[in-house]
PDBQT receptor file of N, H, CA, C and O in Angstrom, charges set to zero:
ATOM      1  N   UNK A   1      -8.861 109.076-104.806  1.00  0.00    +0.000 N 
ATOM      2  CA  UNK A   1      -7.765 108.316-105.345  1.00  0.00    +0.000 C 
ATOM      3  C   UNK A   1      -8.266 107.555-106.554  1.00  0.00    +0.000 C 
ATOM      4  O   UNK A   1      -9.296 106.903-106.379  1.00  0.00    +0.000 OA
ATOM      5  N   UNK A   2      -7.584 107.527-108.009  1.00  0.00    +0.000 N 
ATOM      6  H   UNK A   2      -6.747 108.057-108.151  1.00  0.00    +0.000 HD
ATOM      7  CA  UNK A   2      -8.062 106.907-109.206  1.00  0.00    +0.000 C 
ATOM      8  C   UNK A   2      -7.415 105.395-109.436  1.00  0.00    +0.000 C 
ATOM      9  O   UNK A   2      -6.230 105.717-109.522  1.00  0.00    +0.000 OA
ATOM     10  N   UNK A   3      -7.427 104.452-109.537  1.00  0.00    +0.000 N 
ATOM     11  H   UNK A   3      -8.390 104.191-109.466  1.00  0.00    +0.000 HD
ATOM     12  CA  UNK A   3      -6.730 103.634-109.494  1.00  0.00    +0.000 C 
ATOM     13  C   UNK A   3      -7.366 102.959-111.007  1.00  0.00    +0.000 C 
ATOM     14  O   UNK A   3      -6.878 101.841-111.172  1.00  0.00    +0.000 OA
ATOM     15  N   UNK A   4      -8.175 103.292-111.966  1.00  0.00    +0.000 N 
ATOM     16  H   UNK A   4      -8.571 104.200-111.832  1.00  0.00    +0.000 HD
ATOM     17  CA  UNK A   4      -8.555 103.128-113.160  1.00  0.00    +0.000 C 
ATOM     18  C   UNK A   4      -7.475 103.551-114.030  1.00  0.00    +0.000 C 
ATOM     19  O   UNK A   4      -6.637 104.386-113.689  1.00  0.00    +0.000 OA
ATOM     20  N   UNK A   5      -7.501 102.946-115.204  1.00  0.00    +0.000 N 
ATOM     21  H   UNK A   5      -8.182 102.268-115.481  1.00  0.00    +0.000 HD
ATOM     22  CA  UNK A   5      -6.472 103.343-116.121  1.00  0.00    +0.000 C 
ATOM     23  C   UNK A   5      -5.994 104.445-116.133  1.00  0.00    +0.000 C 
ATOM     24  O   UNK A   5      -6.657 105.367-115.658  1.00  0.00    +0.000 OA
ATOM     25  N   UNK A   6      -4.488 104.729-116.766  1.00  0.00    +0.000 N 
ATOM     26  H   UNK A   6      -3.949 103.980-117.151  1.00  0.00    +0.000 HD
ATOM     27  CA  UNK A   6      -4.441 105.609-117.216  1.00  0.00    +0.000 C 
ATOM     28  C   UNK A   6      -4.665 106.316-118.294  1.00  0.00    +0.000 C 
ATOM     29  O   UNK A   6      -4.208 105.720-119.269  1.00  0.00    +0.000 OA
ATOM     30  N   UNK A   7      -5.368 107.738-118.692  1.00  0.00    +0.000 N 
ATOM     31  H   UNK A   7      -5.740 108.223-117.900  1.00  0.00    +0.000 HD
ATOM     32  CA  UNK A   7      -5.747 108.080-119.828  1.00  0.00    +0.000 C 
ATOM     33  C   UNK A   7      -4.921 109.460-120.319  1.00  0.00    +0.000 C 
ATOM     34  O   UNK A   7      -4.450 110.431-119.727  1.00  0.00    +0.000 OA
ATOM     35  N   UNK A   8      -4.986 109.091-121.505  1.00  0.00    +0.000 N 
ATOM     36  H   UNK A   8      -5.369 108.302-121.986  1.00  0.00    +0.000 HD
ATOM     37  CA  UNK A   8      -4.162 110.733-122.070  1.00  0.00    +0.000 C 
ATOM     38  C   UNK A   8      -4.955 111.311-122.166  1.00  0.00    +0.000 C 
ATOM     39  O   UNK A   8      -4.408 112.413-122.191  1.00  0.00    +0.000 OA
ATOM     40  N   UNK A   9      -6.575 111.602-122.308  1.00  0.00    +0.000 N 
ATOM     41  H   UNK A   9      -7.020 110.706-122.288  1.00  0.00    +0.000 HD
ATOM     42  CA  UNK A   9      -7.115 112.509-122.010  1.00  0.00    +0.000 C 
ATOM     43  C   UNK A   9      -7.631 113.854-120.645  1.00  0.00    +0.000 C 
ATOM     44  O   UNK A   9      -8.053 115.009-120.591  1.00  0.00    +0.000 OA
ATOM     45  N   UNK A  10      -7.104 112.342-119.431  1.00  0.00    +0.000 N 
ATOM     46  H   UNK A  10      -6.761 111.404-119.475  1.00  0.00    +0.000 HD
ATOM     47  CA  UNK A  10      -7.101 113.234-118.333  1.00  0.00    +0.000 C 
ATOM     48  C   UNK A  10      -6.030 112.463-117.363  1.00  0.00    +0.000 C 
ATOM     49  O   UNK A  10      -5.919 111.280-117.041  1.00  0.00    +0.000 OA
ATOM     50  N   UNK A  11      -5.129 113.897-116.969  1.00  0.00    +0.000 N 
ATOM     51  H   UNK A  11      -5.218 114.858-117.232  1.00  0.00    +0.000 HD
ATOM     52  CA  UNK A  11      -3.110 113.198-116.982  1.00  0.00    +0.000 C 
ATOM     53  C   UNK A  11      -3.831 112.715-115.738  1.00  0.00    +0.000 C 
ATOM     54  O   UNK A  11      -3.608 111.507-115.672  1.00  0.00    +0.000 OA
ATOM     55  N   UNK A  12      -4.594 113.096-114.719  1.00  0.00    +0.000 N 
ATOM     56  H   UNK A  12      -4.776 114.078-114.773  1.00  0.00    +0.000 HD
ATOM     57  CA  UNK A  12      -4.543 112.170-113.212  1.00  0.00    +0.000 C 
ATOM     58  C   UNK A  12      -5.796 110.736-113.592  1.00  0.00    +0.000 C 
ATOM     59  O   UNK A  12      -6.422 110.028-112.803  1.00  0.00    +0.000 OA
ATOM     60  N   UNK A  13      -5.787 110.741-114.279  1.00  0.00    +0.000 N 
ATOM     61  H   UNK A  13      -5.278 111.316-114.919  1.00  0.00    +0.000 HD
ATOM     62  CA  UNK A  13      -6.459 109.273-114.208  1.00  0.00    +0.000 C 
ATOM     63  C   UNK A  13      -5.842 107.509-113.755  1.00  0.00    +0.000 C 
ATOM     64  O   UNK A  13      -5.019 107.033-114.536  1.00  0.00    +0.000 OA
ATOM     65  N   UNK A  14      -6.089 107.006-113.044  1.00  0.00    +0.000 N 
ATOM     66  H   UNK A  14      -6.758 107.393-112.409  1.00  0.00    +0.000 HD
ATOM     67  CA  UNK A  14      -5.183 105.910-113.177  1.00  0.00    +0.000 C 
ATOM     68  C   UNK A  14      -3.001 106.757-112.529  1.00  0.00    +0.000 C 
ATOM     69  O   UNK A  14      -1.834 106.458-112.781  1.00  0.00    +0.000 OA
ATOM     70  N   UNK A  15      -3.739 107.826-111.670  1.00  0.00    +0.000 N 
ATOM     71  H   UNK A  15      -4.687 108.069-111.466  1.00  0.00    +0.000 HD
ATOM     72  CA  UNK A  15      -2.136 108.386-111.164  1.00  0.00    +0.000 C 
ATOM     73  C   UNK A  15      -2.119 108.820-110.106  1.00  0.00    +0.000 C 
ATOM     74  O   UNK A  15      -3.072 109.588-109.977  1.00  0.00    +0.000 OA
ATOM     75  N   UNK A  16      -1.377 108.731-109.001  1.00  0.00    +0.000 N 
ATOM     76  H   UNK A  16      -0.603 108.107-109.107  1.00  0.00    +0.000 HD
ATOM     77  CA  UNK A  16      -0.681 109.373-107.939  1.00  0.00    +0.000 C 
ATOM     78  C   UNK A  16       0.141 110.184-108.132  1.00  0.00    +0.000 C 
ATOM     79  O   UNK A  16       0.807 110.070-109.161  1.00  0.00    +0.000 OA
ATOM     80  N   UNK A  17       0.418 111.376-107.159  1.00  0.00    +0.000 N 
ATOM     81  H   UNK A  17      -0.123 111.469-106.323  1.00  0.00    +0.000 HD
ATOM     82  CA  UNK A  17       1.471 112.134-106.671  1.00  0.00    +0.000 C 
ATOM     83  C   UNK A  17       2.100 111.762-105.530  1.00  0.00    +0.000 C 
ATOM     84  O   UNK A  17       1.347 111.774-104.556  1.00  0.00    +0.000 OA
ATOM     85  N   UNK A  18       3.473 111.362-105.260  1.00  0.00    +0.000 N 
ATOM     86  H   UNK A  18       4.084 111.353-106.051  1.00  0.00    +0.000 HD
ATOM     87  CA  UNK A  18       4.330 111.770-104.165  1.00  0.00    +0.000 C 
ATOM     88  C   UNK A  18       4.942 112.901-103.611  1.00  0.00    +0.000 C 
ATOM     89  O   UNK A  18       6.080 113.341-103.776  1.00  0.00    +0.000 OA
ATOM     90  N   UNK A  19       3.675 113.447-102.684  1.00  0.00    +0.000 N 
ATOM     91  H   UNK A  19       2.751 113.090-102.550  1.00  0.00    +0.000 HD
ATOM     92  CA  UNK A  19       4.102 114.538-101.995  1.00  0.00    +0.000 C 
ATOM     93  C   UNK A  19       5.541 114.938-102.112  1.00  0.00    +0.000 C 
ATOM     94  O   UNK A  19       6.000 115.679-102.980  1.00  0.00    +0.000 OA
ATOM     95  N   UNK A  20       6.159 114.397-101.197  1.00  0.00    +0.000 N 
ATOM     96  H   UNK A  20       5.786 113.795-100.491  1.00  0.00    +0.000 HD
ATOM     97  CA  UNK A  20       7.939 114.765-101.087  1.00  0.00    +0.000 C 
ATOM     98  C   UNK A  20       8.494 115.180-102.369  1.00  0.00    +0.000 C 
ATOM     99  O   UNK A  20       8.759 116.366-102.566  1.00  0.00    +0.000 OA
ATOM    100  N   UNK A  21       8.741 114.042-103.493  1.00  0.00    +0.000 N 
ATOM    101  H   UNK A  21       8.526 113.078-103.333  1.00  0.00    +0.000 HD
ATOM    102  CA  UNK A  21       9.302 114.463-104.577  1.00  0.00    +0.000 C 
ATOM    103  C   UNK A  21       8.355 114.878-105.725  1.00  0.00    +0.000 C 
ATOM    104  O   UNK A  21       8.734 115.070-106.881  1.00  0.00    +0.000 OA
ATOM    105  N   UNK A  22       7.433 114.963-105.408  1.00  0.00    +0.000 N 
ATOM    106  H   UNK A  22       7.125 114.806-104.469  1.00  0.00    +0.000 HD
ATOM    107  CA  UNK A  22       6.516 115.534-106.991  1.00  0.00    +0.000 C 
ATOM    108  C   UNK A  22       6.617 114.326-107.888  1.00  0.00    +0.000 C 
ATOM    109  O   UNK A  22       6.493 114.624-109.076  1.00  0.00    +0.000 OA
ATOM    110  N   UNK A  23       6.762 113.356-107.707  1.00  0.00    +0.000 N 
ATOM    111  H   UNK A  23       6.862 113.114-106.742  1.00  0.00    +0.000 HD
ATOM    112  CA  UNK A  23       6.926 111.886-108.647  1.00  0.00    +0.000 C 
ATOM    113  C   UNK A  23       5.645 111.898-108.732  1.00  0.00    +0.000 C 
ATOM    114  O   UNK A  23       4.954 112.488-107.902  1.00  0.00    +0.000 OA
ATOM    115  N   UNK A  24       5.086 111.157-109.887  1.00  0.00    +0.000 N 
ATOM    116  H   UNK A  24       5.647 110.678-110.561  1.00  0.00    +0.000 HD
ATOM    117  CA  UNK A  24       3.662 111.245-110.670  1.00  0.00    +0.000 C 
ATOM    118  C   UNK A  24       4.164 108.760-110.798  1.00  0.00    +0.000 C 
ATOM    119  O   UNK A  24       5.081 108.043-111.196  1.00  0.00    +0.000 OA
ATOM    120  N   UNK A  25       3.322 108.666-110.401  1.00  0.00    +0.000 N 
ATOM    121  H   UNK A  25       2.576 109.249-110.078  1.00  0.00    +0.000 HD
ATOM    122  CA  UNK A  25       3.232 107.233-110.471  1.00  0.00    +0.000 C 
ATOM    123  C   UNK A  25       1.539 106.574-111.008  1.00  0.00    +0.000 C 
ATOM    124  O   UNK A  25       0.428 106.921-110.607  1.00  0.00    +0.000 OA
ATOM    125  N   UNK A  26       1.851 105.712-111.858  1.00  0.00    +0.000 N 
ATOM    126  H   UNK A  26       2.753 105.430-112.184  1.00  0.00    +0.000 HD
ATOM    127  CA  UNK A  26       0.754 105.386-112.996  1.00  0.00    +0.000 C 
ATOM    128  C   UNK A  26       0.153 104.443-113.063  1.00  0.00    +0.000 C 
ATOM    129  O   UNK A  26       1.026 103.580-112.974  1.00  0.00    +0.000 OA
ATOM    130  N   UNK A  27      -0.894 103.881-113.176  1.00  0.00    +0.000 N 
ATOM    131  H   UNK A  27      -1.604 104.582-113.248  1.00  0.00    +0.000 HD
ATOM    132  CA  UNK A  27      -1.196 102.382-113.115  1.00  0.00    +0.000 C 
ATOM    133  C   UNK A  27      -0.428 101.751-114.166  1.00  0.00    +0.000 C 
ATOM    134  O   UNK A  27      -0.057 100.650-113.758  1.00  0.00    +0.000 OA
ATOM    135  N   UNK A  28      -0.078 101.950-115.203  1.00  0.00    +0.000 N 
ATOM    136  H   UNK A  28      -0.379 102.844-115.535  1.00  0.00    +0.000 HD
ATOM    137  CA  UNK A  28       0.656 101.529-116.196  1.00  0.00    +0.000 C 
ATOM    138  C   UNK A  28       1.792 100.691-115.485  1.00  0.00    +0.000 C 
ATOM    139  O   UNK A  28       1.917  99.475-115.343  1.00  0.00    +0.000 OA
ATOM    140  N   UNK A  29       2.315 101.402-115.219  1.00  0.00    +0.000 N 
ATOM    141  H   UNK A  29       2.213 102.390-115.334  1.00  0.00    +0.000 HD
ATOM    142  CA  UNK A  29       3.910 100.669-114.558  1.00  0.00    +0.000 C 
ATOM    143  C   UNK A  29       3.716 100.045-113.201  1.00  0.00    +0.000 C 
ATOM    144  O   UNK A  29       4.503  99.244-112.696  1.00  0.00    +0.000 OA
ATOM    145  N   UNK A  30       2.299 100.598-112.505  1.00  0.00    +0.000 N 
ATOM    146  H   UNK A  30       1.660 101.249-112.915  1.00  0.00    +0.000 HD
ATOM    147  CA  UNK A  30       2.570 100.750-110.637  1.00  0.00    +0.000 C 
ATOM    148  C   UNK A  30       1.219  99.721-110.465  1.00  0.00    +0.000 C 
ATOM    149  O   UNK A  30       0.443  99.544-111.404  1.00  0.00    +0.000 OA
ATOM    150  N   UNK A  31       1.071  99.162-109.328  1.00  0.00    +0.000 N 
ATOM    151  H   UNK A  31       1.701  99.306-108.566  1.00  0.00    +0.000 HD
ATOM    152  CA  UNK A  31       0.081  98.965-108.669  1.00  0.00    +0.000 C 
ATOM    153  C   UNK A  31      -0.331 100.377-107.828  1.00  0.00    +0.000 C 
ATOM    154  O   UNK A  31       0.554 101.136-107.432  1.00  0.00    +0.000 OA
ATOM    155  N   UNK A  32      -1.436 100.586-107.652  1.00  0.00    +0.000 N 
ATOM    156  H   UNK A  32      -2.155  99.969-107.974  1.00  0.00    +0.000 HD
ATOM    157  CA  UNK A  32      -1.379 101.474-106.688  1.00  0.00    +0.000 C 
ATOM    158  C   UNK A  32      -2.848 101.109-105.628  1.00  0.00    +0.000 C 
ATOM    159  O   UNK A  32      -4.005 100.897-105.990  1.00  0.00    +0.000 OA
ATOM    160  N   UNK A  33      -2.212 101.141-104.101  1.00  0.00    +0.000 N 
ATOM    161  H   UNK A  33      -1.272 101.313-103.807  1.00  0.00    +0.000 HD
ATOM    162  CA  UNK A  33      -3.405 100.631-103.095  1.00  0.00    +0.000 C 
ATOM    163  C   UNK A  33      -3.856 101.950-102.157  1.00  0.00    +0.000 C 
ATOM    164  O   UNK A  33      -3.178 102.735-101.494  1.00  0.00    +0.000 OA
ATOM    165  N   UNK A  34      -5.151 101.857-102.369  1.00  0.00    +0.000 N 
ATOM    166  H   UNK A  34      -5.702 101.219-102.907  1.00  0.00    +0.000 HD
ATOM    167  CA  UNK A  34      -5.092 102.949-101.152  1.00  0.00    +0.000 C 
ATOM    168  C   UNK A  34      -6.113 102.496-100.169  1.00  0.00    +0.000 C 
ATOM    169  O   UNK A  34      -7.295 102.206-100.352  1.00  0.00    +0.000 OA
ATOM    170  N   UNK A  35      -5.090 102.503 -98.625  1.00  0.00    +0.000 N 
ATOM    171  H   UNK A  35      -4.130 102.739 -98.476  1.00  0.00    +0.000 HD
ATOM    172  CA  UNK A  35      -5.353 101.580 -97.747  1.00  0.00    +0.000 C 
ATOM    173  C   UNK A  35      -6.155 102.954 -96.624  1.00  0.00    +0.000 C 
ATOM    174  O   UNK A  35      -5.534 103.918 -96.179  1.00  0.00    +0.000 OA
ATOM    175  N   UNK A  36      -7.476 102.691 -96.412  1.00  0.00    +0.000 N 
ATOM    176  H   UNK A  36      -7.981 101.908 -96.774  1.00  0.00    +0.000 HD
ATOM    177  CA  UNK A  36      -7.932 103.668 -95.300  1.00  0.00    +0.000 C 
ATOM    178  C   UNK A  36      -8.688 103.497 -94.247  1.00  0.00    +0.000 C 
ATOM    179  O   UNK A  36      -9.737 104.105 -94.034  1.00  0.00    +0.000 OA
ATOM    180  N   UNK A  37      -8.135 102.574 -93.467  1.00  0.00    +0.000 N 
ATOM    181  H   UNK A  37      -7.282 102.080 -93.640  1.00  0.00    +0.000 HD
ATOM    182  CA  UNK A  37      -8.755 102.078 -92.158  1.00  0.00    +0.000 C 
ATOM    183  C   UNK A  37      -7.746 101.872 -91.451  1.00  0.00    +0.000 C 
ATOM    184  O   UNK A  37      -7.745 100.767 -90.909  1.00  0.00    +0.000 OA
ATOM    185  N   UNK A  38      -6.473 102.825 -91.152  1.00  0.00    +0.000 N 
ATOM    186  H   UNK A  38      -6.474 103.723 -91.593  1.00  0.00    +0.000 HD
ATOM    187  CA  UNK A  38      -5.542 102.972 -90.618  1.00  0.00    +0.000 C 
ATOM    188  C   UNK A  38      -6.090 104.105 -89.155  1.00  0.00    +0.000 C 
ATOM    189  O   UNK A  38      -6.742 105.147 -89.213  1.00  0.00    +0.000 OA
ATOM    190  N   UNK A  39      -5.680 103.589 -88.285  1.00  0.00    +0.000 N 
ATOM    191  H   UNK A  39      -5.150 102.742 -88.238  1.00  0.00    +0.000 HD
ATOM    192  CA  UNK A  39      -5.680 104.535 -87.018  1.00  0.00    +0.000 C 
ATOM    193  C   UNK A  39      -5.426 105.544 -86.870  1.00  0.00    +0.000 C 
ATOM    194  O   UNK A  39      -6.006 106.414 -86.220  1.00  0.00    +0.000 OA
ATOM    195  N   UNK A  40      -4.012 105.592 -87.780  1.00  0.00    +0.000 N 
ATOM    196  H   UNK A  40      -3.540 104.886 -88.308  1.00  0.00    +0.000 HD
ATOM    197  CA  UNK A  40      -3.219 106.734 -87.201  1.00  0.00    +0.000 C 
ATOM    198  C   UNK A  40      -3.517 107.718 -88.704  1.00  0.00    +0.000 C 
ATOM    199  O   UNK A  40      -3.872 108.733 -88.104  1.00  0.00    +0.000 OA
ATOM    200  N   UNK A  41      -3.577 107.959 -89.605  1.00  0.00    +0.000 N 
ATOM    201  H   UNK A  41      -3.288 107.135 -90.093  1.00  0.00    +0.000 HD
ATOM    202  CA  UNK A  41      -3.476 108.677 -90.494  1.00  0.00    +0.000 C 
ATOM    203  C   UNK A  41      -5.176 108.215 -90.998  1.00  0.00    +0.000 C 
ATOM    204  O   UNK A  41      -5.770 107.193 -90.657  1.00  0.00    +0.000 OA
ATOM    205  N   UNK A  42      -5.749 109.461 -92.011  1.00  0.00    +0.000 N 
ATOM    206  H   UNK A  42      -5.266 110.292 -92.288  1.00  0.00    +0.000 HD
ATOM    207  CA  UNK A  42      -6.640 109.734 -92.875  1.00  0.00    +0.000 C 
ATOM    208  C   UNK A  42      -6.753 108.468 -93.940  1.00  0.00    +0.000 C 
ATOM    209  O   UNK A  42      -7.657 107.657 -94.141  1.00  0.00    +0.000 OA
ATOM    210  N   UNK A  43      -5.167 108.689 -94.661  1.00  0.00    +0.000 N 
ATOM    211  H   UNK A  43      -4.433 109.348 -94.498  1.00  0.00    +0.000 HD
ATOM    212  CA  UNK A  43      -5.281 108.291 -95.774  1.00  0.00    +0.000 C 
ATOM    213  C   UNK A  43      -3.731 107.686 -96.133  1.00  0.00    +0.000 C 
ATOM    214  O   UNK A  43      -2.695 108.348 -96.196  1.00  0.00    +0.000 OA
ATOM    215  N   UNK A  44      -3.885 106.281 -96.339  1.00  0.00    +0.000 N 
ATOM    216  H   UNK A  44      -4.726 105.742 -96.287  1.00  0.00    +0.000 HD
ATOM    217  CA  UNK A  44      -2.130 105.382 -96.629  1.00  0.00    +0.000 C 
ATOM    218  C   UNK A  44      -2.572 105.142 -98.470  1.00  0.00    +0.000 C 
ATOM    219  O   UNK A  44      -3.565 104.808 -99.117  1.00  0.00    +0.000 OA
ATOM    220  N   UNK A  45      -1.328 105.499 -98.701  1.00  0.00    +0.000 N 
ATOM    221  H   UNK A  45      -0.522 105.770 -98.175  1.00  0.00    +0.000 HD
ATOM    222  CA  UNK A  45      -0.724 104.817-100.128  1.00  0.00    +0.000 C 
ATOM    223  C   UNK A  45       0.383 104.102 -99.942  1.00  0.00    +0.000 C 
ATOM    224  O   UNK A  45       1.382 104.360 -99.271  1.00  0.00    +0.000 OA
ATOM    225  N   UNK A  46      -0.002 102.781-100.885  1.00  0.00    +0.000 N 
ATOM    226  H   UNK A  46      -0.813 102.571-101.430  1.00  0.00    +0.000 HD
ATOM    227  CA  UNK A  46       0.848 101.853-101.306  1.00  0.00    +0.000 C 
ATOM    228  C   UNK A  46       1.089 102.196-102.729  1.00  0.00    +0.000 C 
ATOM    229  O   UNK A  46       0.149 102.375-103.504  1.00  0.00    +0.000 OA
ATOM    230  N   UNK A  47       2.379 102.295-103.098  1.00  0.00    +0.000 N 
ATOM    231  H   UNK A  47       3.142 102.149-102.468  1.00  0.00    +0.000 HD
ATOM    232  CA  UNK A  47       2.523 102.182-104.499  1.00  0.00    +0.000 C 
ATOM    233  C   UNK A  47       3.814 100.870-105.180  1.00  0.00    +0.000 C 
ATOM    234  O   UNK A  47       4.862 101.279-105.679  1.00  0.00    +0.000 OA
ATOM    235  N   UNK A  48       3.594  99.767-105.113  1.00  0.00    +0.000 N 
ATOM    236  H   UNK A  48       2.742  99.434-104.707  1.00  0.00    +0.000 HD
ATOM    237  CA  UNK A  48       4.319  99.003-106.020  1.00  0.00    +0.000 C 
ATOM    238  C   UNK A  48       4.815  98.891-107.187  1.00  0.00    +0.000 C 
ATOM    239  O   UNK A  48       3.920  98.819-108.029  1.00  0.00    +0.000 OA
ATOM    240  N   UNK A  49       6.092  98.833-107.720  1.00  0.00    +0.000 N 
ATOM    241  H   UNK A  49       6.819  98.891-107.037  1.00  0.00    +0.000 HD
ATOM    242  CA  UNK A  49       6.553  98.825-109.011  1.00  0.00    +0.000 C 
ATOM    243  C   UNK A  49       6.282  97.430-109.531  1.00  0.00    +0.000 C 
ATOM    244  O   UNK A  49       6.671  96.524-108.794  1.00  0.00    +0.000 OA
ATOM    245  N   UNK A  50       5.695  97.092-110.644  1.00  0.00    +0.000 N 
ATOM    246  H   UNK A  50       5.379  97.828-111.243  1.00  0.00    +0.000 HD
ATOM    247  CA  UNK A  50       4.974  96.225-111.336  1.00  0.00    +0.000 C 
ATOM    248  C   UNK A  50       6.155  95.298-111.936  1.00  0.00    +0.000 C 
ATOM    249  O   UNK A  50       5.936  94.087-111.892  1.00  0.00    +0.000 OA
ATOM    250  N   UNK A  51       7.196  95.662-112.407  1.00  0.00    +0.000 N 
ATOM    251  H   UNK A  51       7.374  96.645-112.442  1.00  0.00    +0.000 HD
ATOM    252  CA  UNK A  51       8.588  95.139-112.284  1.00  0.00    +0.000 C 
ATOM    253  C   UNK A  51       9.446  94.910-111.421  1.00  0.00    +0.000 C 
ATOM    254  O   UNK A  51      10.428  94.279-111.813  1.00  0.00    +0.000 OA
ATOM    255  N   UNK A  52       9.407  95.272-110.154  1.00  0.00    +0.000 N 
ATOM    256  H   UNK A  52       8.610  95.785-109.835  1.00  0.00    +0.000 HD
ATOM    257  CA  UNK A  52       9.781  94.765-108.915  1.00  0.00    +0.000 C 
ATOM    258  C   UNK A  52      11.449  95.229-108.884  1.00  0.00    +0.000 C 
ATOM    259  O   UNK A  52      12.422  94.564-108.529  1.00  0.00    +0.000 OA
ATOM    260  N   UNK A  53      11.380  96.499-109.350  1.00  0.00    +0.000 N 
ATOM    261  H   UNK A  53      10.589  97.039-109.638  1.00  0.00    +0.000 HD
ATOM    262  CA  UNK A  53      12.886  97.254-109.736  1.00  0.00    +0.000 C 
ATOM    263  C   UNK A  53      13.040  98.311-108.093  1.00  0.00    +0.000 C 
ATOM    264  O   UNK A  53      13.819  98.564-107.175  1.00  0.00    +0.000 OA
ATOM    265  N   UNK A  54      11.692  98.612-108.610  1.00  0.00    +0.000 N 
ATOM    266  H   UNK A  54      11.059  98.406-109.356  1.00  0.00    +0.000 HD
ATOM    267  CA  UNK A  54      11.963 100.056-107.474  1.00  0.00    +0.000 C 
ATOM    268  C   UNK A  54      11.230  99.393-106.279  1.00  0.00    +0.000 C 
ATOM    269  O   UNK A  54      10.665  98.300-106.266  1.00  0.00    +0.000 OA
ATOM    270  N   UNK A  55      11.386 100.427-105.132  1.00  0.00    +0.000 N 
ATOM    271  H   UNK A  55      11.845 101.316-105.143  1.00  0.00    +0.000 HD
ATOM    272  CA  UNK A  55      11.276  99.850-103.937  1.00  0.00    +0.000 C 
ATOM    273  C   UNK A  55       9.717 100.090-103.810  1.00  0.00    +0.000 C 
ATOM    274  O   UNK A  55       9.070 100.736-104.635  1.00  0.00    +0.000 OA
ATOM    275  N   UNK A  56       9.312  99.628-102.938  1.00  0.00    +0.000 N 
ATOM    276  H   UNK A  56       9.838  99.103-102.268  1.00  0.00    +0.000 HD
ATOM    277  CA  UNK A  56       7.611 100.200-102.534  1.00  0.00    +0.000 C 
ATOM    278  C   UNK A  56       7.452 101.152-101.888  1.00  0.00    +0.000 C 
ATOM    279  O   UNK A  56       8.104 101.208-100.845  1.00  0.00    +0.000 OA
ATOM    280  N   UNK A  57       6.378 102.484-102.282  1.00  0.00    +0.000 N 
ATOM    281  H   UNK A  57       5.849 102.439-103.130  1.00  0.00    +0.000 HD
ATOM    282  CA  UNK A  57       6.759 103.723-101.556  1.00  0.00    +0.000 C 
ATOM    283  C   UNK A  57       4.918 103.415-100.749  1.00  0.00    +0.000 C 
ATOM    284  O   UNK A  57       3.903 103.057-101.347  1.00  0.00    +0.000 OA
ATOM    285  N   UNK A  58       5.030 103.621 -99.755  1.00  0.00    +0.000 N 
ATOM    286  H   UNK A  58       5.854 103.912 -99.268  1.00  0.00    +0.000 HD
ATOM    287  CA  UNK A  58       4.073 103.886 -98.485  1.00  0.00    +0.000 C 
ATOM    288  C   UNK A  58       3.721 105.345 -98.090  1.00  0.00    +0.000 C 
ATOM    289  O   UNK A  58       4.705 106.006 -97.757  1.00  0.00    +0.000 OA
ATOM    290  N   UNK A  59       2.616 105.941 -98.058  1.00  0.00    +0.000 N 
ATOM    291  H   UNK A  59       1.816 105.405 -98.328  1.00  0.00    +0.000 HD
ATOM    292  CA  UNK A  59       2.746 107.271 -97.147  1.00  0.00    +0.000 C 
ATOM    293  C   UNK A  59       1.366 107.556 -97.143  1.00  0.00    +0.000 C 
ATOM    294  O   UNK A  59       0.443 107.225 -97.887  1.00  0.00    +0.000 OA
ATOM    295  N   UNK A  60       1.461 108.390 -95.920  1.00  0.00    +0.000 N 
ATOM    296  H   UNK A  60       2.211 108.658 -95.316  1.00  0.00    +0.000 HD
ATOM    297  CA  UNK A  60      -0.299 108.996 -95.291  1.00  0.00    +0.000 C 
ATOM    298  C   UNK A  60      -0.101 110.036 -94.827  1.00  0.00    +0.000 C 
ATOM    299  O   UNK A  60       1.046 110.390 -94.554  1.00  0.00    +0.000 OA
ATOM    300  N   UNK A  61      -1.153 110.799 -94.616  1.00  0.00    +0.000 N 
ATOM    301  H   UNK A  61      -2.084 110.511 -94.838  1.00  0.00    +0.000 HD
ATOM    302  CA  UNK A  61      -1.528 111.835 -94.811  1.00  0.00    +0.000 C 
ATOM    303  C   UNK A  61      -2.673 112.064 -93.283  1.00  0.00    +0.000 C 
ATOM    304  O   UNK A  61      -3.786 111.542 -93.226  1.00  0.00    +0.000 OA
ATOM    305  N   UNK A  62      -2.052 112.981 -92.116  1.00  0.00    +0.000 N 
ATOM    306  H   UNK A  62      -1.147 113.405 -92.162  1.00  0.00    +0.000 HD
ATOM    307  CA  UNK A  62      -2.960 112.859 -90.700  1.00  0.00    +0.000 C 
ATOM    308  C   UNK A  62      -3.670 114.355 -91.001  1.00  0.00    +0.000 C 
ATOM    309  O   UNK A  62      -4.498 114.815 -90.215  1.00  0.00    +0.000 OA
TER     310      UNK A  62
């Protein structure tokens, strides 16, 4: 998981994918947490909108 800037030299830098919809989320606009000392799953994402418009998307991966 990259949580360093984002760069135009390399598009996943500083980016997430949301499985479900193929949404590409950026440090630019997003916080992004990745939480992994969860029980039940491998691997949790938090992704926050930095403008507090969109909702917070959560998801893991068992």
């Amino acid at each position: 998981m990259k949580t360093e800037p984002e760069d135009s030299s390399d598009e996943w830098a500083g980016q997430v994918m949301y499985d479900e919809t193929g949404e590409k989320f950026g440090t630019s606009n997003y916080w992004i947490f990745e939480l992994s000392n969860s029980p039940f799953t491998d691997i949790n994402v938090a992704v926050v909108d930095k403008a507090g418009i969109k909702p917070t998307l959560n998801w893991g991966f068992s």
